[in-house]
PDB file of N, CA, C and O in Angstrom:
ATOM      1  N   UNK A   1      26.177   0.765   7.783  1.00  0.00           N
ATOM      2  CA  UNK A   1      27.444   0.105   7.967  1.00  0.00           C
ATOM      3  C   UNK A   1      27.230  -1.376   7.675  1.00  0.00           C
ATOM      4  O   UNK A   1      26.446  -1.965   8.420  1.00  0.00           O
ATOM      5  N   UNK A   2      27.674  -1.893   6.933  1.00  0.00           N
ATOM      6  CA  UNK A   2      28.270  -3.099   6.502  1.00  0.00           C
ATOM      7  C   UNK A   2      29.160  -4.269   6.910  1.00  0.00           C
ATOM      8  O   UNK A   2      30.196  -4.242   6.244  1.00  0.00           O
ATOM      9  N   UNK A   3      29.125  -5.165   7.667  1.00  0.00           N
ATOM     10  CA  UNK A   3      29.971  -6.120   8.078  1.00  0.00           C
ATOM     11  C   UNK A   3      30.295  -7.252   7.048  1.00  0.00           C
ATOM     12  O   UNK A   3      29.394  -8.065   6.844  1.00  0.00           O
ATOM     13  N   UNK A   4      31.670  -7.423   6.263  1.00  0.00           N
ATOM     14  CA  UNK A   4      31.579  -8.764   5.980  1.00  0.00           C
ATOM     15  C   UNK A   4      31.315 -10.476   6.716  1.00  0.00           C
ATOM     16  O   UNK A   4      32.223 -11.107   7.257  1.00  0.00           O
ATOM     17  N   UNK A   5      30.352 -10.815   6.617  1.00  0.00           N
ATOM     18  CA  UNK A   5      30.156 -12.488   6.924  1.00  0.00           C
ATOM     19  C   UNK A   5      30.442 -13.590   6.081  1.00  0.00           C
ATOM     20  O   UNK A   5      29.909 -14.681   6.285  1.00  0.00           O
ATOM     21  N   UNK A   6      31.219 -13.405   5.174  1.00  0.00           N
ATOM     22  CA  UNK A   6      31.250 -14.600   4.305  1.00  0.00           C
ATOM     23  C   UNK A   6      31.894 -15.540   5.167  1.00  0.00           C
ATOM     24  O   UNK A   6      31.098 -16.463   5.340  1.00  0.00           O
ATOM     25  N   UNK A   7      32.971 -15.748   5.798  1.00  0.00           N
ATOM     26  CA  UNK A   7      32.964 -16.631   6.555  1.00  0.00           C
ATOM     27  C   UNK A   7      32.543 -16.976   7.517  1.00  0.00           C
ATOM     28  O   UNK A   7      33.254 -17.759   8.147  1.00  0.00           O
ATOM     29  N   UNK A   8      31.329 -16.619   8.064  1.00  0.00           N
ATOM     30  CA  UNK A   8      31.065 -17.077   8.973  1.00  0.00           C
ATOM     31  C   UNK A   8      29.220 -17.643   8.806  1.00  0.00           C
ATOM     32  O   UNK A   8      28.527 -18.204   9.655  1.00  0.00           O
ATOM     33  N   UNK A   9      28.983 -17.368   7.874  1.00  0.00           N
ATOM     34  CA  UNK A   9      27.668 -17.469   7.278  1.00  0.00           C
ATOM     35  C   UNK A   9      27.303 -18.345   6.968  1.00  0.00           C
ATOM     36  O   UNK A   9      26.212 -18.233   6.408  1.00  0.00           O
ATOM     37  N   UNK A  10      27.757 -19.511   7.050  1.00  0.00           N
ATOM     38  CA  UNK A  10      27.044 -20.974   7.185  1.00  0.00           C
ATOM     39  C   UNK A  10      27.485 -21.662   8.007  1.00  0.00           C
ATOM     40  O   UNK A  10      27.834 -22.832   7.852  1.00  0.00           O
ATOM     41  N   UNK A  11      27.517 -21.196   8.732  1.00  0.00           N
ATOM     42  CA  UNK A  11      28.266 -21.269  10.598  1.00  0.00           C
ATOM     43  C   UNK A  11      26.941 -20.675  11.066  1.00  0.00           C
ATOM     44  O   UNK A  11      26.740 -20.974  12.243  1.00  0.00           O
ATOM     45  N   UNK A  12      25.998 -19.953  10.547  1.00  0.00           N
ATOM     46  CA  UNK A  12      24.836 -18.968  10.873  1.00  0.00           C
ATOM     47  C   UNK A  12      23.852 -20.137  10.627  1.00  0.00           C
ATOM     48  O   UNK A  12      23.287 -20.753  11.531  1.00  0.00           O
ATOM     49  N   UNK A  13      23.715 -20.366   9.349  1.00  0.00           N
ATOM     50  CA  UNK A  13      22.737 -20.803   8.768  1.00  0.00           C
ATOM     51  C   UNK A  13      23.010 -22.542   9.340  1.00  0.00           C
ATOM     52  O   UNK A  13      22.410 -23.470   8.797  1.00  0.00           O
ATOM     53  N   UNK A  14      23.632 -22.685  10.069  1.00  0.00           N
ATOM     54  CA  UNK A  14      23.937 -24.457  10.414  1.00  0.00           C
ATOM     55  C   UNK A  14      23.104 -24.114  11.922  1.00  0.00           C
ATOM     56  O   UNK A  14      22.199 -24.798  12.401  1.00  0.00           O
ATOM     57  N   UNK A  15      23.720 -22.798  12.527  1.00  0.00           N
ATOM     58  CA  UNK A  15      22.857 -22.340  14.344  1.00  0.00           C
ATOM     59  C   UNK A  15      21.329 -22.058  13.695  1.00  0.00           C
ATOM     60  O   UNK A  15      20.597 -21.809  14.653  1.00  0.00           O
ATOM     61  N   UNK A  16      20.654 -22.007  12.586  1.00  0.00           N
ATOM     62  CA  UNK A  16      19.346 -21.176  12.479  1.00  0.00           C
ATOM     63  C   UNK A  16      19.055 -22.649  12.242  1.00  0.00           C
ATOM     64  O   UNK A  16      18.434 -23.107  13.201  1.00  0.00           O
ATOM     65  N   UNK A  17      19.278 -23.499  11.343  1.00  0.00           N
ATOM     66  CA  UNK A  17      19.195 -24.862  10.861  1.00  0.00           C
ATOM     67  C   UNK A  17      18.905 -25.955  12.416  1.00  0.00           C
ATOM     68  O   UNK A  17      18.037 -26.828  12.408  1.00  0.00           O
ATOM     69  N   UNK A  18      19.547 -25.760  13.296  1.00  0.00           N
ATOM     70  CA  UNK A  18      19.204 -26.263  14.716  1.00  0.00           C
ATOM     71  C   UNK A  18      17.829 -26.003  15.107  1.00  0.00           C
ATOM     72  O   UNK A  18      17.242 -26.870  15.756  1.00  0.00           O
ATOM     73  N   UNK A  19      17.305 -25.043  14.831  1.00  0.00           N
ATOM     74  CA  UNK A  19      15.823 -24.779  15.349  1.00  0.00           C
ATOM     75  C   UNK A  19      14.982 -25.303  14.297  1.00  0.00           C
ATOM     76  O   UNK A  19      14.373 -24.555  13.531  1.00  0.00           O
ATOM     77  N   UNK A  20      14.914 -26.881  14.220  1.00  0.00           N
ATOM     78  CA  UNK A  20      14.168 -27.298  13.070  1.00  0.00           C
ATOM     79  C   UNK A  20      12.752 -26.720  12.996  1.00  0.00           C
ATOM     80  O   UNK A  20      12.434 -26.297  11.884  1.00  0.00           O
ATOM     81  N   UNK A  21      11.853 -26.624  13.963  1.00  0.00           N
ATOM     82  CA  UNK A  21      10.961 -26.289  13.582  1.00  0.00           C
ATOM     83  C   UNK A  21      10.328 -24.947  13.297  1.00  0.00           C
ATOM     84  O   UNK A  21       9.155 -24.721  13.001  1.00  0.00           O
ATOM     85  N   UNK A  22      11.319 -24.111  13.442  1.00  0.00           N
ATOM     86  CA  UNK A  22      11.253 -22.852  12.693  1.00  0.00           C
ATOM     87  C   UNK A  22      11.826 -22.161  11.422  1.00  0.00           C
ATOM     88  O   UNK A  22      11.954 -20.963  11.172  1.00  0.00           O
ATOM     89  N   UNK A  23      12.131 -23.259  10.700  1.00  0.00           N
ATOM     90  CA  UNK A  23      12.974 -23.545   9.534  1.00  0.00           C
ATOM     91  C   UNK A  23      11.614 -23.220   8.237  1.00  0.00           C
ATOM     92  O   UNK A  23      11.707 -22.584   7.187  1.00  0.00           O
ATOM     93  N   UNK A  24      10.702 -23.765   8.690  1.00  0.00           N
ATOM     94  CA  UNK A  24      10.138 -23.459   7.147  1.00  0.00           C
ATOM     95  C   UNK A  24       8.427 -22.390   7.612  1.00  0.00           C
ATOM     96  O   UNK A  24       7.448 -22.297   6.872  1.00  0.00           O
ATOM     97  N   UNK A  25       8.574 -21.774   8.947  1.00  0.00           N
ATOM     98  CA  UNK A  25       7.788 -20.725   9.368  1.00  0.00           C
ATOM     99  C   UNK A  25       8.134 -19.382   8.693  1.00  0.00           C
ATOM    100  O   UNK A  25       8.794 -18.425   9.096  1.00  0.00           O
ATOM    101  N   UNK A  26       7.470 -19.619   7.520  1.00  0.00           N
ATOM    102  CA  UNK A  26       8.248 -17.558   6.929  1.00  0.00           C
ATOM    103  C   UNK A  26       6.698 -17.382   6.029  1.00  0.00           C
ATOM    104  O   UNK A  26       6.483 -16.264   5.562  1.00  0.00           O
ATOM    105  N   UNK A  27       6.003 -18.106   5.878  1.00  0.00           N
ATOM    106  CA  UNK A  27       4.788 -17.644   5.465  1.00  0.00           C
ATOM    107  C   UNK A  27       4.893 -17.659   3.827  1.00  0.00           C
ATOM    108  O   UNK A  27       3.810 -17.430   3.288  1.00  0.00           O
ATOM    109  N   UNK A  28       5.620 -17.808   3.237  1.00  0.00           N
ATOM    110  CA  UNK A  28       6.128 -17.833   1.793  1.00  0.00           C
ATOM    111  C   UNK A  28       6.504 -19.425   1.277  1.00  0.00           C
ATOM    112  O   UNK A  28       7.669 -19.798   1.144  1.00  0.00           O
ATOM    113  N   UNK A  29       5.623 -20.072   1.078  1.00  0.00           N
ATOM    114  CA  UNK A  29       5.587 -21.659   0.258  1.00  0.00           C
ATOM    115  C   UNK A  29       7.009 -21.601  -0.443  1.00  0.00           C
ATOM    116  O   UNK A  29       7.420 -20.935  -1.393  1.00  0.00           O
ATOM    117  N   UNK A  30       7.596 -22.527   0.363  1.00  0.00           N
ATOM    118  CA  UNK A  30       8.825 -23.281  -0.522  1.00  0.00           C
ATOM    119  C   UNK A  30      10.139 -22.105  -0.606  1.00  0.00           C
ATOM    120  O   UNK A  30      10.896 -21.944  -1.563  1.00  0.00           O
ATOM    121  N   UNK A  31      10.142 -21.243   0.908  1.00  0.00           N
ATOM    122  CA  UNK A  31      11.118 -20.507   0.799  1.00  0.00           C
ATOM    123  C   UNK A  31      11.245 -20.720   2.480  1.00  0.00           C
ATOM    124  O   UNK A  31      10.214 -20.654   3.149  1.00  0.00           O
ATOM    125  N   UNK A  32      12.518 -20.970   3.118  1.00  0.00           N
ATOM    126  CA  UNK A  32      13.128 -21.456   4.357  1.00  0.00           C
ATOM    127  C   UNK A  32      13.659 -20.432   4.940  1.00  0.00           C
ATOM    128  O   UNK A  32      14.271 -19.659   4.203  1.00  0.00           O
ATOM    129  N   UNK A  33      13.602 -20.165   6.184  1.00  0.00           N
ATOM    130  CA  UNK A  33      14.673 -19.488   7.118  1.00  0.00           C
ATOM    131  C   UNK A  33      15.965 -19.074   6.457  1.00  0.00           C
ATOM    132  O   UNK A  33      16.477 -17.974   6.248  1.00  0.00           O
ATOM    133  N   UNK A  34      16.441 -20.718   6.111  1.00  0.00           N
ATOM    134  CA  UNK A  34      17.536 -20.724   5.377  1.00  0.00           C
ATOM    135  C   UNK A  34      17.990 -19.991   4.337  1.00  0.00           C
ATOM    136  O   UNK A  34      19.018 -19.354   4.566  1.00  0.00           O
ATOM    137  N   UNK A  35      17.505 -19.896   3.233  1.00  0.00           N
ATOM    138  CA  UNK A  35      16.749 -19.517   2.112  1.00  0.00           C
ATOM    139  C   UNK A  35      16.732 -18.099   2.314  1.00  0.00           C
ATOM    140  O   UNK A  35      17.350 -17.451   1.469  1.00  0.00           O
ATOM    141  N   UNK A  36      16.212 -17.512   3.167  1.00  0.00           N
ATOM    142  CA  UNK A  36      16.086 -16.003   3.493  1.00  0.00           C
ATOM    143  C   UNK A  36      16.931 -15.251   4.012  1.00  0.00           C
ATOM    144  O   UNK A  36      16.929 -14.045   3.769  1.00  0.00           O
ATOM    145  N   UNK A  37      18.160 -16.044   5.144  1.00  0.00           N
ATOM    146  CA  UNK A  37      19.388 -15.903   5.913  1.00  0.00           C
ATOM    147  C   UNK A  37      20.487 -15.214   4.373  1.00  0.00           C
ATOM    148  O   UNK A  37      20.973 -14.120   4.086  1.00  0.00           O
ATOM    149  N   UNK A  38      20.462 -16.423   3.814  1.00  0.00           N
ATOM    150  CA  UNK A  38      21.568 -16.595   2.568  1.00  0.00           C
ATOM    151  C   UNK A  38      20.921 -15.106   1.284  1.00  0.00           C
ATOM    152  O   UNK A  38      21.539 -14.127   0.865  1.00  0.00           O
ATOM    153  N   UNK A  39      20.121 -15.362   1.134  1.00  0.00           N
ATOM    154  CA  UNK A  39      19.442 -14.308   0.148  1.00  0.00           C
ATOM    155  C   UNK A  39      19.778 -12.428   1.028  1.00  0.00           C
ATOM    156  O   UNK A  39      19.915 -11.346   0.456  1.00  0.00           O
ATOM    157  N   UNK A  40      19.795 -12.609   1.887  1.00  0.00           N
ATOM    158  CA  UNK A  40      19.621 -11.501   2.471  1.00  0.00           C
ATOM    159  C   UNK A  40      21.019 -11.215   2.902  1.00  0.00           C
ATOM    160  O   UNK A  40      21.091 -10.142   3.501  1.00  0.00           O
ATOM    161  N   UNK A  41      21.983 -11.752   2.798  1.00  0.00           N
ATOM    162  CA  UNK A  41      23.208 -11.739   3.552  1.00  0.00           C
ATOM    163  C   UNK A  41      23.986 -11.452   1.875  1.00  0.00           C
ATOM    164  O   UNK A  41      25.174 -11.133   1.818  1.00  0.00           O
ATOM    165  N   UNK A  42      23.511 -11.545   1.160  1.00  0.00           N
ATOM    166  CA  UNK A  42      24.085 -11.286  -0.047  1.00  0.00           C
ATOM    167  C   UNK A  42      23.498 -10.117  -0.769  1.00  0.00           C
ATOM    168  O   UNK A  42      24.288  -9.605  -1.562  1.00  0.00           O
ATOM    169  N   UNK A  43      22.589  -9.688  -0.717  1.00  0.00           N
ATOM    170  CA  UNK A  43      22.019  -8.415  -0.591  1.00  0.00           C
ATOM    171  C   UNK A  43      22.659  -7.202  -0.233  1.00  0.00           C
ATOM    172  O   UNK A  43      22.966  -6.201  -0.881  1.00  0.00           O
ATOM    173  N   UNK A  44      22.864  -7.729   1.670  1.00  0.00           N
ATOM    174  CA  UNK A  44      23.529  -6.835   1.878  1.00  0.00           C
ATOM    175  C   UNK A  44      25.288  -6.807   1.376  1.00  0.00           C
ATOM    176  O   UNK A  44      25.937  -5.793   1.121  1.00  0.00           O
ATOM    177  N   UNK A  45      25.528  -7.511   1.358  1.00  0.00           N
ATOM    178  CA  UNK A  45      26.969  -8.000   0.582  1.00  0.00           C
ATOM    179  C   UNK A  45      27.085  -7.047  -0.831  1.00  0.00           C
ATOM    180  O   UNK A  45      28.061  -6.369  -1.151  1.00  0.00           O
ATOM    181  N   UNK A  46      25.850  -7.189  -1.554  1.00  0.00           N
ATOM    182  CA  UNK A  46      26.244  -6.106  -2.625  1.00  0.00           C
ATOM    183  C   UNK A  46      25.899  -4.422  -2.709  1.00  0.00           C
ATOM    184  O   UNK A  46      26.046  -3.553  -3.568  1.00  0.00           O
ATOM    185  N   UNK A  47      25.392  -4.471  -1.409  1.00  0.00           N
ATOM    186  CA  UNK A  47      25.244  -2.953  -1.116  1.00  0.00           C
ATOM    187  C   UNK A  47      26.670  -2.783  -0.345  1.00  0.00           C
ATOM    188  O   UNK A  47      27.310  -1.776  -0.647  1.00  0.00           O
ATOM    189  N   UNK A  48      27.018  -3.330   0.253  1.00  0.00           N
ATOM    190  CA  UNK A  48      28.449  -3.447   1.052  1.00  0.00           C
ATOM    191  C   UNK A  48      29.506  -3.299   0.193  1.00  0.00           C
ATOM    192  O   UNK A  48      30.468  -2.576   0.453  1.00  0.00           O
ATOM    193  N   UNK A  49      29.358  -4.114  -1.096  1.00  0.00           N
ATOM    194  CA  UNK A  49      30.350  -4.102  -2.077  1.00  0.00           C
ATOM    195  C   UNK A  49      31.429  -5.706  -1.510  1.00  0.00           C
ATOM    196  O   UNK A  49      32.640  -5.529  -1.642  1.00  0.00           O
ATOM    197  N   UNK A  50      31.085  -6.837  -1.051  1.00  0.00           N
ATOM    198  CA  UNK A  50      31.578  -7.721  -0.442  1.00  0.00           C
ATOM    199  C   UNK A  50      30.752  -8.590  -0.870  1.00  0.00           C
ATOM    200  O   UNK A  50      29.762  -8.167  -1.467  1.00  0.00           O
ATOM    201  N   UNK A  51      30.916  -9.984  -0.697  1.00  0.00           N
ATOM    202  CA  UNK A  51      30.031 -11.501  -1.230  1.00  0.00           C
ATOM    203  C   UNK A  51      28.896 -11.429  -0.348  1.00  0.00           C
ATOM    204  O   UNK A  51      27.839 -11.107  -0.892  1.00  0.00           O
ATOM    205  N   UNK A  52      28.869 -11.691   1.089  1.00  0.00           N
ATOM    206  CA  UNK A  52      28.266 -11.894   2.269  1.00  0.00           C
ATOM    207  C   UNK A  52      28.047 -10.866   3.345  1.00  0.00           C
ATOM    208  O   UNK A  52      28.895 -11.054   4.218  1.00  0.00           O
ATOM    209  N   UNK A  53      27.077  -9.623   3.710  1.00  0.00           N
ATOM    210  CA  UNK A  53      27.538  -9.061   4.891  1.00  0.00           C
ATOM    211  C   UNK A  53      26.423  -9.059   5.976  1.00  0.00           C
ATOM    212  O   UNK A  53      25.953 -10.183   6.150  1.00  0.00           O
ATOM    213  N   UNK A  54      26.059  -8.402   6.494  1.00  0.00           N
ATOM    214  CA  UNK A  54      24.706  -7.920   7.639  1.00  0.00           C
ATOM    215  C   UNK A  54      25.003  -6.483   7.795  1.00  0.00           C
ATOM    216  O   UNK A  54      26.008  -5.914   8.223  1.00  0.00           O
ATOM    217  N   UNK A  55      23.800  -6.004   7.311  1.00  0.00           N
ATOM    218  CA  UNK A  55      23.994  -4.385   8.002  1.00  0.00           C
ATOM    219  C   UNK A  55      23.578  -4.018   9.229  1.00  0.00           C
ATOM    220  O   UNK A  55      22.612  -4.524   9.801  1.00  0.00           O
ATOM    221  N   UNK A  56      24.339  -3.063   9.712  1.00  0.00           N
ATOM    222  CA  UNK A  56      24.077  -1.953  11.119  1.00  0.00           C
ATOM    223  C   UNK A  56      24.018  -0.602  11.346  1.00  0.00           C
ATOM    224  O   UNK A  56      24.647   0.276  10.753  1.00  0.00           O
ATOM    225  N   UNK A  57      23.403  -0.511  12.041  1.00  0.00           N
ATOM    226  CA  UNK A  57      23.221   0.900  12.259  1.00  0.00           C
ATOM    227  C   UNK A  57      23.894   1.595  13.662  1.00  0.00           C
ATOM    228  O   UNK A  57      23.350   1.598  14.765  1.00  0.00           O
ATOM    229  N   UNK A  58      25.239   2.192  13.325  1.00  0.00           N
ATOM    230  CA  UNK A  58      26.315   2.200  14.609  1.00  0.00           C
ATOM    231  C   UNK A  58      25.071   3.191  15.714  1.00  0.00           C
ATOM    232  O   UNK A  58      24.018   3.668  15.292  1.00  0.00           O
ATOM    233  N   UNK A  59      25.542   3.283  17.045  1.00  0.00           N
ATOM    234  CA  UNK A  59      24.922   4.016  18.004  1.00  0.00           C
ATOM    235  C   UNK A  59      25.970   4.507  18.192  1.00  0.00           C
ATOM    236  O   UNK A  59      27.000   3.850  18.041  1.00  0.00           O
ATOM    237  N   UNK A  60      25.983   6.050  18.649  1.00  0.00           N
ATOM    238  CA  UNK A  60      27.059   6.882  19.342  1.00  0.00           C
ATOM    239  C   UNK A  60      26.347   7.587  20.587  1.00  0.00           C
ATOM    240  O   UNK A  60      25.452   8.419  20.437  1.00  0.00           O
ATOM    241  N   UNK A  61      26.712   7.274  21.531  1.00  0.00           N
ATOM    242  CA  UNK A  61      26.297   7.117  23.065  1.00  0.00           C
ATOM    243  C   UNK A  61      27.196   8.386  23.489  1.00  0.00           C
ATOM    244  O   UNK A  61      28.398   8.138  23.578  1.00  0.00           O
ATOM    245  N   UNK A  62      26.697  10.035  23.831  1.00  0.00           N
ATOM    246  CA  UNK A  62      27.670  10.817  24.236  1.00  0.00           C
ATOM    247  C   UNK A  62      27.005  11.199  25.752  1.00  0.00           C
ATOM    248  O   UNK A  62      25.928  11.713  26.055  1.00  0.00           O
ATOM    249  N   UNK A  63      28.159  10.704  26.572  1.00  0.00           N
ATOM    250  CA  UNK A  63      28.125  10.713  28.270  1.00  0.00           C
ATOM    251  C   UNK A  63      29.064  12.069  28.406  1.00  0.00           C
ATOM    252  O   UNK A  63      30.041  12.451  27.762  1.00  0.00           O
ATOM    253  N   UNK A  64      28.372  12.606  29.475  1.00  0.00           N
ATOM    254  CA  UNK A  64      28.792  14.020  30.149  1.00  0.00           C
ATOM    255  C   UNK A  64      29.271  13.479  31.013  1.00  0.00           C
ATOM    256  O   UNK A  64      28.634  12.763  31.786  1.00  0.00           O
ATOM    257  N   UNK A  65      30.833  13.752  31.103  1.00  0.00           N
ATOM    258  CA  UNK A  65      31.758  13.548  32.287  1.00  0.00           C
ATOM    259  C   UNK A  65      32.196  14.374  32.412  1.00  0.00           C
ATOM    260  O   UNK A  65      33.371  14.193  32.732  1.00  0.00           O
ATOM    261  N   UNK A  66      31.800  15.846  32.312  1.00  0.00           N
ATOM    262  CA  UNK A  66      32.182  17.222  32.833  1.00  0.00           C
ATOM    263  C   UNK A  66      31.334  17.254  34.313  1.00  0.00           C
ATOM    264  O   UNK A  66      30.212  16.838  34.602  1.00  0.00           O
ATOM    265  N   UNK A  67      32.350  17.915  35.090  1.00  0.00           N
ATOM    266  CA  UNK A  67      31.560  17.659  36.316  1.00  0.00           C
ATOM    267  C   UNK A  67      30.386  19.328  36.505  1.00  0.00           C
ATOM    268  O   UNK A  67      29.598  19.425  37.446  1.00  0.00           O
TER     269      UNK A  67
END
């Protein structure tokens, strides 16, 4: 499942951007948090068929309320 984020996705990347010093911890020279947020959010966006999304994986929770 697929959520569109295009609007709200550098609203993301401005809250990930606050944690300066975990901004350029990804182990990959000259590629950012940032950088990886945006790349990946468009990814899923074209598996989604949308600009921007995040994927999920729904849970269906079935409770016995038969007594």
């Amino acid at each position: 499942m697929f959520v569109d984020v295009d609007v709200v996705l550098e609203r993301k990347v401005a809250a990930l951007e606050a944690h300066a010093s975990q901004v350029t911890k990804t182990n990959i020279e000259g590629l950012t948090i940032l950088d990886i947020a945006r790349s990946s959010a468009h990814f899923r966006g074209i598996q989604g068929r949308v600009r921007n999304a995040e994927g999920f994986v729904p849970l269906r929770l079935f409770i016995n309320i038969a007594p």
